[in-house]
MOPAC internal coordinates of N, CA, C and O (Angstrom, degrees):
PM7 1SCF
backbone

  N    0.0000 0     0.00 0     0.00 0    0    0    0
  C    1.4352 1     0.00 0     0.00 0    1    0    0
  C    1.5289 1   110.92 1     0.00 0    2    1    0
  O    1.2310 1   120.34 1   137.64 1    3    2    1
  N    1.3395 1   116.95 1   -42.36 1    3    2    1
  C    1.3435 1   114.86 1   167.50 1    5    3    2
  C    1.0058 1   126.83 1   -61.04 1    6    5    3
  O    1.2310 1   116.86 1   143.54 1    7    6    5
  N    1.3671 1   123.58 1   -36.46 1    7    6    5
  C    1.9172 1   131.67 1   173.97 1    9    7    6
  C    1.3818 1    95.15 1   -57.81 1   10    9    7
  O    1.2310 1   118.01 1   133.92 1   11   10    9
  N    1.1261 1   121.39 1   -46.08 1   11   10    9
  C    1.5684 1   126.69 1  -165.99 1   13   11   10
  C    1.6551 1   115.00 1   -57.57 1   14   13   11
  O    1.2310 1   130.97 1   124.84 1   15   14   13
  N    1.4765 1    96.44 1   -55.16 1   15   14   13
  C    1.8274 1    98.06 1   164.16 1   17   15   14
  C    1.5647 1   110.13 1   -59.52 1   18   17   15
  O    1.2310 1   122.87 1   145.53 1   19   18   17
  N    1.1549 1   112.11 1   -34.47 1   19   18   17
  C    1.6206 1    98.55 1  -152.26 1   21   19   18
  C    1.8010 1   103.32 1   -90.43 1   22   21   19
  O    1.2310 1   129.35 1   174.28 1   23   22   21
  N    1.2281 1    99.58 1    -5.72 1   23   22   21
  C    1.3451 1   122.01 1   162.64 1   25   23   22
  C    1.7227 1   131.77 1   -52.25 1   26   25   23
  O    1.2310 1   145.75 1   113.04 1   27   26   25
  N    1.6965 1    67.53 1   -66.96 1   27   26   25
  C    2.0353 1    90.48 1   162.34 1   29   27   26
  C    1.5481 1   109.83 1   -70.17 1   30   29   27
  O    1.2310 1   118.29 1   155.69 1   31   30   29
  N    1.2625 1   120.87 1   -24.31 1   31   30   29
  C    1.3408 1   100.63 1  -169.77 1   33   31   30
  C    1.7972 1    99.45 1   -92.87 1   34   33   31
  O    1.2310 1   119.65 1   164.82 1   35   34   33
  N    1.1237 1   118.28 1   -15.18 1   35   34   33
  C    1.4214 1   123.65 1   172.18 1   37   35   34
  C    1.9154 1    94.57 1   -55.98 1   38   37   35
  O    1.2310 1   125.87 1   117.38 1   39   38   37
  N    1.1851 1   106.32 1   -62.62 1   39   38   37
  C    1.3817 1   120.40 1  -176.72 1   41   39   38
  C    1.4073 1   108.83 1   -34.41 1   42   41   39
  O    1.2310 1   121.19 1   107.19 1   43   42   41
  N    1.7759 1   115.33 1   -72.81 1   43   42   41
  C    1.2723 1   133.10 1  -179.77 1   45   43   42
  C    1.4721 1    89.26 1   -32.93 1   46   45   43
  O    1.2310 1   114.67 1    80.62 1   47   46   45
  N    1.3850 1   127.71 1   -99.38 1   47   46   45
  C    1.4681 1   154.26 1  -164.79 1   49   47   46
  C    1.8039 1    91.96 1   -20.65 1   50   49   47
  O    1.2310 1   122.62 1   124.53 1   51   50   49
  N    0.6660 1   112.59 1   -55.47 1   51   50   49
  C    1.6922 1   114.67 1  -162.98 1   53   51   50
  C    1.0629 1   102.83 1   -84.83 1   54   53   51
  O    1.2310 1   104.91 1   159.10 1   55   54   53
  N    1.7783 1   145.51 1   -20.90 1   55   54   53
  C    1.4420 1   138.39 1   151.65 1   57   55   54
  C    1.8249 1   133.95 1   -56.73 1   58   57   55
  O    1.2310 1   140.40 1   144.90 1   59   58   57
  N    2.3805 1    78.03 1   -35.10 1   59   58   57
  C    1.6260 1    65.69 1  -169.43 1   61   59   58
  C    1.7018 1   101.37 1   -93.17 1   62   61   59
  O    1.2310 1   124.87 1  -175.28 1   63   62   61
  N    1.5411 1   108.25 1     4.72 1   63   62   61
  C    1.2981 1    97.27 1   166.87 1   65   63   62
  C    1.9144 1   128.63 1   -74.38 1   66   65   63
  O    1.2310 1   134.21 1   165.47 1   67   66   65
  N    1.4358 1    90.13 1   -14.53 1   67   66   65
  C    1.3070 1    90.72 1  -178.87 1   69   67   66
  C    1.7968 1   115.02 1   -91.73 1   70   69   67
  O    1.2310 1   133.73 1   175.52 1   71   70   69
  N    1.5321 1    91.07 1    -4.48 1   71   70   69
  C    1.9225 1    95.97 1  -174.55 1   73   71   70
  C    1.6718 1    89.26 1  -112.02 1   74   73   71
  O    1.2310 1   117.69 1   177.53 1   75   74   73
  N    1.2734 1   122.00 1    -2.47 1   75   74   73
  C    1.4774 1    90.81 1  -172.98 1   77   75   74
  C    1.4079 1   107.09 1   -94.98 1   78   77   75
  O    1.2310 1   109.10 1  -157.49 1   79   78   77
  N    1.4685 1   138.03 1    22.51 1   79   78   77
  C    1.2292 1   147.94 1   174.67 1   81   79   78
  C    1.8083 1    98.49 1   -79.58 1   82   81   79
  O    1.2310 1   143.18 1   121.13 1   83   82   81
  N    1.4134 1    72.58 1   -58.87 1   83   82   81
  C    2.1243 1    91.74 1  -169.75 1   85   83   82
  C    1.6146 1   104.08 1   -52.63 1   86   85   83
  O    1.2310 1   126.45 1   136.01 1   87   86   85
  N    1.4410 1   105.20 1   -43.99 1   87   86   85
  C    1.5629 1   105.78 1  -161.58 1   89   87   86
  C    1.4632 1   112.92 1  -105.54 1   90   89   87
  O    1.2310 1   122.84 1  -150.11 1   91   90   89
  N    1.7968 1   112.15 1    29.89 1   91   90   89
  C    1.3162 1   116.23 1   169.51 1   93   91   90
  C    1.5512 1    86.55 1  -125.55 1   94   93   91
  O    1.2310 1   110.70 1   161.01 1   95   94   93
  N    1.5240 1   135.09 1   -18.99 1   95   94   93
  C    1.2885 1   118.60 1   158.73 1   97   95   94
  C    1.5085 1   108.30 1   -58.81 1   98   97   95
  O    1.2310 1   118.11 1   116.93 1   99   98   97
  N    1.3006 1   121.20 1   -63.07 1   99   98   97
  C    1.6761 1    98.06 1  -168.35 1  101   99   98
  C    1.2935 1   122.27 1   -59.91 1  102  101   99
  O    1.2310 1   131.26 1   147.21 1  103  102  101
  N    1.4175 1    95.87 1   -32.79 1  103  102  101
  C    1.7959 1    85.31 1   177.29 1  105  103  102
  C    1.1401 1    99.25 1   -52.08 1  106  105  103
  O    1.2310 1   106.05 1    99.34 1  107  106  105
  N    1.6903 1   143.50 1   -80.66 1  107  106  105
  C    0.8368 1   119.60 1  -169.32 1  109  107  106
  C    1.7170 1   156.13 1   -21.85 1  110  109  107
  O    1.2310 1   136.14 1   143.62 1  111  110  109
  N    1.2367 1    86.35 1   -36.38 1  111  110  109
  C    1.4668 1   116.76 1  -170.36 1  113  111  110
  C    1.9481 1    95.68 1   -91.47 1  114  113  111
  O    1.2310 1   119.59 1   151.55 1  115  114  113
  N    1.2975 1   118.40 1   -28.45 1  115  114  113
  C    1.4995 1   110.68 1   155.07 1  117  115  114
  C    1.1414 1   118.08 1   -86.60 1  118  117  115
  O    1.2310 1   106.09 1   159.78 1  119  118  117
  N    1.4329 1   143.44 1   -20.22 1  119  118  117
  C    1.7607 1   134.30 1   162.14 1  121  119  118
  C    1.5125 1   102.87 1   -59.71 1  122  121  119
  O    1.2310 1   119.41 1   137.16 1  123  122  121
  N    1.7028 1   118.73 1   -42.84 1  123  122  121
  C    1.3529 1    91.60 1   163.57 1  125  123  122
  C    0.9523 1   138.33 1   -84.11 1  126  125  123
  O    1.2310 1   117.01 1   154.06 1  127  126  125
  N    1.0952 1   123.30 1   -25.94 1  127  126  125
  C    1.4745 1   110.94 1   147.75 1  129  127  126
  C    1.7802 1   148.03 1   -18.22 1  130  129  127
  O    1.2310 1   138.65 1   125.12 1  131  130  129
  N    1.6854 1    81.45 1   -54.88 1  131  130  129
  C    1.3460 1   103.45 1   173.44 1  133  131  130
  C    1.8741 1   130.53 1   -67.79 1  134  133  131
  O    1.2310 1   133.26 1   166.53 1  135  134  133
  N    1.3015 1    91.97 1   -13.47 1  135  134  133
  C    1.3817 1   129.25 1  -158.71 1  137  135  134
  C    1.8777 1    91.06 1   -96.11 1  138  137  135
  O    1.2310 1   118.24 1   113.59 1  139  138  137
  N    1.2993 1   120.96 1   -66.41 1  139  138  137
  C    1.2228 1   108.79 1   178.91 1  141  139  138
  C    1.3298 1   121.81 1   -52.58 1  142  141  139
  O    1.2310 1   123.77 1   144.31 1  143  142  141
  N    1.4801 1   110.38 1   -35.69 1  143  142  141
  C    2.0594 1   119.93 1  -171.39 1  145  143  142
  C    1.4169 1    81.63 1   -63.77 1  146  145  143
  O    1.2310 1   104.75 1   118.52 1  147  146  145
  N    0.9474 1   145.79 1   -61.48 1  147  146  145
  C    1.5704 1   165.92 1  -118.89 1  149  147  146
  C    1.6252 1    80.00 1   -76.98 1  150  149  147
  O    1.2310 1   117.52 1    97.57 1  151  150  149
  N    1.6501 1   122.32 1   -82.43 1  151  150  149
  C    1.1390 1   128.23 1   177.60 1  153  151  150
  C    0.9860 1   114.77 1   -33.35 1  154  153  151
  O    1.2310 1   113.69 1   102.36 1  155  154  153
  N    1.3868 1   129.55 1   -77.64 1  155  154  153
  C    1.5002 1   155.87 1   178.79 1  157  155  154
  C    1.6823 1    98.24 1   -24.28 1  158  157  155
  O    1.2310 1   121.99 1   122.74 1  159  158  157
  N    1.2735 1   113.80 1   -57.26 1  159  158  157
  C    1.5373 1   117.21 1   177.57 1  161  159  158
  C    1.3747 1   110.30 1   -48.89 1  162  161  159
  O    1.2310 1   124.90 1   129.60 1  163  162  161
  N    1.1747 1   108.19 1   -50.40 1  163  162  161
  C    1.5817 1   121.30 1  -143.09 1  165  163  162
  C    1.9328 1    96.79 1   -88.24 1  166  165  163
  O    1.2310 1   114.75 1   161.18 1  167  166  165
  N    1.0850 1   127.56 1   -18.82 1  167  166  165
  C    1.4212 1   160.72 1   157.04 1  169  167  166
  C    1.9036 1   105.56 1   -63.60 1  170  169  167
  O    1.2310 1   125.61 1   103.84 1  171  170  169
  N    0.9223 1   106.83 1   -76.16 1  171  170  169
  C    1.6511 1    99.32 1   167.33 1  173  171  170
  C    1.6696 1   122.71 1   -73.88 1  174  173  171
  O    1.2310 1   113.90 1   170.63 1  175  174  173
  N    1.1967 1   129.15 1    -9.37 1  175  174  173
  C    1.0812 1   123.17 1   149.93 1  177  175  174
  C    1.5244 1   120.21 1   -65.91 1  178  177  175
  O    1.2310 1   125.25 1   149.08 1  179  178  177
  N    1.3600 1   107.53 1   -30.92 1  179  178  177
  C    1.7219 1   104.43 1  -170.38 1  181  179  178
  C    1.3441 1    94.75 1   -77.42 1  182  181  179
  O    1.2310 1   113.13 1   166.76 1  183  182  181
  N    1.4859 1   130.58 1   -13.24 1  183  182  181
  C    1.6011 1   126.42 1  -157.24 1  185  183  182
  C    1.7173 1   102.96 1   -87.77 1  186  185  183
  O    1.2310 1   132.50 1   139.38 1  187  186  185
  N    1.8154 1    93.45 1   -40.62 1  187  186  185
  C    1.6147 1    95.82 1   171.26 1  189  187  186
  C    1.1763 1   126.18 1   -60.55 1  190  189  187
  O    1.2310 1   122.49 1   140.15 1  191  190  189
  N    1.4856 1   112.83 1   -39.85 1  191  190  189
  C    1.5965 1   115.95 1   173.20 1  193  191  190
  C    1.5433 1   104.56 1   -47.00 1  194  193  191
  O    1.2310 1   121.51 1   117.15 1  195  194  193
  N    1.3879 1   114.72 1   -62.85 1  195  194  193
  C    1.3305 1   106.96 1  -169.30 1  197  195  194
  C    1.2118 1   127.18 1   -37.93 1  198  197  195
  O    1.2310 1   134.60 1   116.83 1  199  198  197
  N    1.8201 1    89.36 1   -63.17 1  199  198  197
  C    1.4803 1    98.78 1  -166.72 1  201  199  198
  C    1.5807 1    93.62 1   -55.84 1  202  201  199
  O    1.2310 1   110.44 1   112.32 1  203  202  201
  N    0.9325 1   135.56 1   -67.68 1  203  202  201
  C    1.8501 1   136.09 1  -161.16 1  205  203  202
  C    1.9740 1    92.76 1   -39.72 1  206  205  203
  O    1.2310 1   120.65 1   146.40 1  207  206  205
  N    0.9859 1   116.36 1   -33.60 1  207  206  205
  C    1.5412 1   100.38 1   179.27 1  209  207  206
  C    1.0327 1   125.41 1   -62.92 1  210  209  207
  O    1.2310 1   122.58 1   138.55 1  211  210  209
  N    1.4629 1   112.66 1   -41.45 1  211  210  209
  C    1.6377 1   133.74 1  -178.00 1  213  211  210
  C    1.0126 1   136.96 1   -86.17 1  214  213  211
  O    1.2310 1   130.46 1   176.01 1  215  214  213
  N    2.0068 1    97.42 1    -3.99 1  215  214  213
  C    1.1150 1   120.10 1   171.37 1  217  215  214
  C    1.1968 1   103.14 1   -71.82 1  218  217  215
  O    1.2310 1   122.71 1   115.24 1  219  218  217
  N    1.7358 1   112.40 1   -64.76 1  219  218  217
  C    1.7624 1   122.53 1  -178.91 1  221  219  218
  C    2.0565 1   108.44 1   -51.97 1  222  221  219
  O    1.2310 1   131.64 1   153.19 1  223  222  221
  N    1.2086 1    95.13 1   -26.81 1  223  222  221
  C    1.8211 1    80.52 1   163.20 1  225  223  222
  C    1.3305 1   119.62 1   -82.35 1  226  225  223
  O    1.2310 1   108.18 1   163.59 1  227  226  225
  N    1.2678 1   139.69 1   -16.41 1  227  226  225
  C    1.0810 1   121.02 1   171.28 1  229  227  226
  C    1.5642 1   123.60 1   -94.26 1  230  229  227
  O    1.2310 1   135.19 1   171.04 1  231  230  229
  N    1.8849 1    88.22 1    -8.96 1  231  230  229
  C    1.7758 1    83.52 1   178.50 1  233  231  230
  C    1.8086 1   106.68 1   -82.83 1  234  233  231
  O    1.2310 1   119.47 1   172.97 1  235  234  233
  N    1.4261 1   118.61 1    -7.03 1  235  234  233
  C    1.2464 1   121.07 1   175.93 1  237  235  234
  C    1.6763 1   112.66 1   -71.21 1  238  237  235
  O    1.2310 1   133.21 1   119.28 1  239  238  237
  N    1.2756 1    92.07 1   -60.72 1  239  238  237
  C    1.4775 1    86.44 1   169.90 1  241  239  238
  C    1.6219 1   129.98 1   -78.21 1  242  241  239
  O    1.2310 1   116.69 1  -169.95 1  243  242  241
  N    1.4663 1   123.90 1    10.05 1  243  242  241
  C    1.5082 1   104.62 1   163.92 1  245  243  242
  C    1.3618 1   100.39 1  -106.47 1  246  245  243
  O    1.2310 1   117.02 1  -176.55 1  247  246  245
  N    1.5039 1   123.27 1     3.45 1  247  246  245
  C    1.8922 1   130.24 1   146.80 1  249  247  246
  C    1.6687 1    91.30 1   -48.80 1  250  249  247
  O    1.2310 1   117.12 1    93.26 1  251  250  249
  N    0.9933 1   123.09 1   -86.74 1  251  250  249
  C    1.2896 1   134.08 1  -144.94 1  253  251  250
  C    2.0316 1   114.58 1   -71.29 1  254  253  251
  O    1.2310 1   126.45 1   174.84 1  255  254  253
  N    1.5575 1   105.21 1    -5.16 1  255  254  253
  C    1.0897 1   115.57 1   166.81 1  257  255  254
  C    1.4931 1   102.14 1   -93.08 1  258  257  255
  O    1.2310 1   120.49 1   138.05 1  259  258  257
  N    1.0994 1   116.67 1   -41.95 1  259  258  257
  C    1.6702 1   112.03 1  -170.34 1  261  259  258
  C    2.0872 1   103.79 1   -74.40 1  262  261  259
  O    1.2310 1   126.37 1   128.18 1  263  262  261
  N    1.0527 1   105.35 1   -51.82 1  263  262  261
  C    1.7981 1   103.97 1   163.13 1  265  263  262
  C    1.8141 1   110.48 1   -35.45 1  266  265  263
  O    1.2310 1   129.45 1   134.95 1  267  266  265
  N    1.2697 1    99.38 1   -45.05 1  267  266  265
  C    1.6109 1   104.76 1   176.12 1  269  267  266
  C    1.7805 1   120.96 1   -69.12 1  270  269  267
  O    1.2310 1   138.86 1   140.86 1  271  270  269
  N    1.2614 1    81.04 1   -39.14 1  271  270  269
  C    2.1194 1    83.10 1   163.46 1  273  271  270
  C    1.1149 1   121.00 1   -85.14 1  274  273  271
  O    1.2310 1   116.05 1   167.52 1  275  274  273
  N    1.0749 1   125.11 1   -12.48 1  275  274  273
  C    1.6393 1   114.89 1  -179.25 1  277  275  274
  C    1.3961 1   102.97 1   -98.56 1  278  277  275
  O    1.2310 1   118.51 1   152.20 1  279  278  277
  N    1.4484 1   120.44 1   -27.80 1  279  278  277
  C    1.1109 1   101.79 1   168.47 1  281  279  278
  C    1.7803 1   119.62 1   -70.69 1  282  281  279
  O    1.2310 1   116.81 1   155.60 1  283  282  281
  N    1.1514 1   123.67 1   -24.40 1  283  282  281
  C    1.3048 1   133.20 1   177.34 1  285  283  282
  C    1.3520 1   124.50 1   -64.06 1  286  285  283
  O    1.2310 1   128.69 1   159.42 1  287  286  285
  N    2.0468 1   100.86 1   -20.58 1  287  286  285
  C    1.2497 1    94.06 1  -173.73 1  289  287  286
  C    1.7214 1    92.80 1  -125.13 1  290  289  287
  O    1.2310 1   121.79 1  -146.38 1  291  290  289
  N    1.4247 1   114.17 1    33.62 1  291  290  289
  C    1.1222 1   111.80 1   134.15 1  293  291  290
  C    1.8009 1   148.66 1   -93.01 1  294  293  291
  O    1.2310 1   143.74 1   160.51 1  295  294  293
  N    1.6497 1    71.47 1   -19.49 1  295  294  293
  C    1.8080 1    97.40 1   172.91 1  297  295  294
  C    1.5307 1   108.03 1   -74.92 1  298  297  295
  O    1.2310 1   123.03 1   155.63 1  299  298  297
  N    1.4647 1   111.79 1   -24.37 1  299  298  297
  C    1.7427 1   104.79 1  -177.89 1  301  299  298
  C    1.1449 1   113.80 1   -93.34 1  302  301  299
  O    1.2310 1   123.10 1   153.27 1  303  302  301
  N    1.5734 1   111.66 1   -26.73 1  303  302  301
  C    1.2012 1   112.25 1   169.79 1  305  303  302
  C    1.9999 1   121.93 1   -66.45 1  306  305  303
  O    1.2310 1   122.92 1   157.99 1  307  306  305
  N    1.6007 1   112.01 1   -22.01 1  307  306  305
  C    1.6046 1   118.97 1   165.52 1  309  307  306
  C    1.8482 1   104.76 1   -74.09 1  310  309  307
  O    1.2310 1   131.94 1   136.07 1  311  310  309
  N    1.3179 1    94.56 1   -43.93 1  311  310  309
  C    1.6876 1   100.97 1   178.85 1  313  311  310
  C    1.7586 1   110.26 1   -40.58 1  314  313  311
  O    1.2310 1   123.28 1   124.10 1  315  314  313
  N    1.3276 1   111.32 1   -55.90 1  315  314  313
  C    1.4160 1   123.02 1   178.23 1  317  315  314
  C    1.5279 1   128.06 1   -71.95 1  318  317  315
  O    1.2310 1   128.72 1   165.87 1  319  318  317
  N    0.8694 1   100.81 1   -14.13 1  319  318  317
  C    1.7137 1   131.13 1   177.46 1  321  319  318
  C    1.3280 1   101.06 1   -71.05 1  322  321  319
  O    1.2310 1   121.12 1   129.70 1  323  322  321
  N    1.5834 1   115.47 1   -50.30 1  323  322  321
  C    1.5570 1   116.63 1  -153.45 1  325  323  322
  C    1.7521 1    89.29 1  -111.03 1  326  325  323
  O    1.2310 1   120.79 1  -163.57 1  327  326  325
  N    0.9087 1   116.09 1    16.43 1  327  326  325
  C    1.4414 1   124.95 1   161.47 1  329  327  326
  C    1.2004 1   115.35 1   -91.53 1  330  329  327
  O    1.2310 1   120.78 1   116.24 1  331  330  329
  N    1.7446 1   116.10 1   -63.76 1  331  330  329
  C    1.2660 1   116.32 1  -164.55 1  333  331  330
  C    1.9089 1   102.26 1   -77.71 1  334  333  331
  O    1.2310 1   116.60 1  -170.04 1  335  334  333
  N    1.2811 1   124.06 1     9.96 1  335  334  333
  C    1.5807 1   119.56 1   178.61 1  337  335  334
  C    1.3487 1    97.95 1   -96.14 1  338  337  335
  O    1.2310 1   119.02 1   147.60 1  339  338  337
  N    1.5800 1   119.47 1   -32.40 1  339  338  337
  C    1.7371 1   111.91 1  -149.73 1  341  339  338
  C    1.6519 1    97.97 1   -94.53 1  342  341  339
  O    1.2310 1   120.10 1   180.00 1  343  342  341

């Protein structure tokens, strides 16, 4: 019974030596893998930051363009006022 395990483990030993070539290439070949998504993520996160920054700058300034028209079209609207009296 003991030859028998130590048999199999002769077995084991000599399989995973022959797969652990194969199956330290893929790993490999999936860390890099993993490694580009990794980038790729880390690359579109920086894009969201941006864009979300440039978003809040432009929503500041079409605040500050529209403050500028209403005030403009309150002045035309007094402009016309003192037209249609005189």
């Amino acid at each position: 019974m003991i030859l028998d395990n130590l048999m199999d483990f002769e077995n084991i030993s000599e399989i995973l030596r022959t797969i652990s070539p194969q199956l330290i290439e893929n790993l490999s070949k999936l860390f890099t893998l993993l490694k580009i998504v990794g980038i790729i993520f880390i690359v579109y996160v920086a894009y969201l930051i941006v864009n979300f920054i440039l978003n809040i700058k432009k929503e500041r300034r079409i605040k500050r363009i529209e403050k500028k028209i209403d005030s403009i079209e309150k002045k035309l609207d007094l402009v016309l006022k003192n037209k249609k009296q005189k």
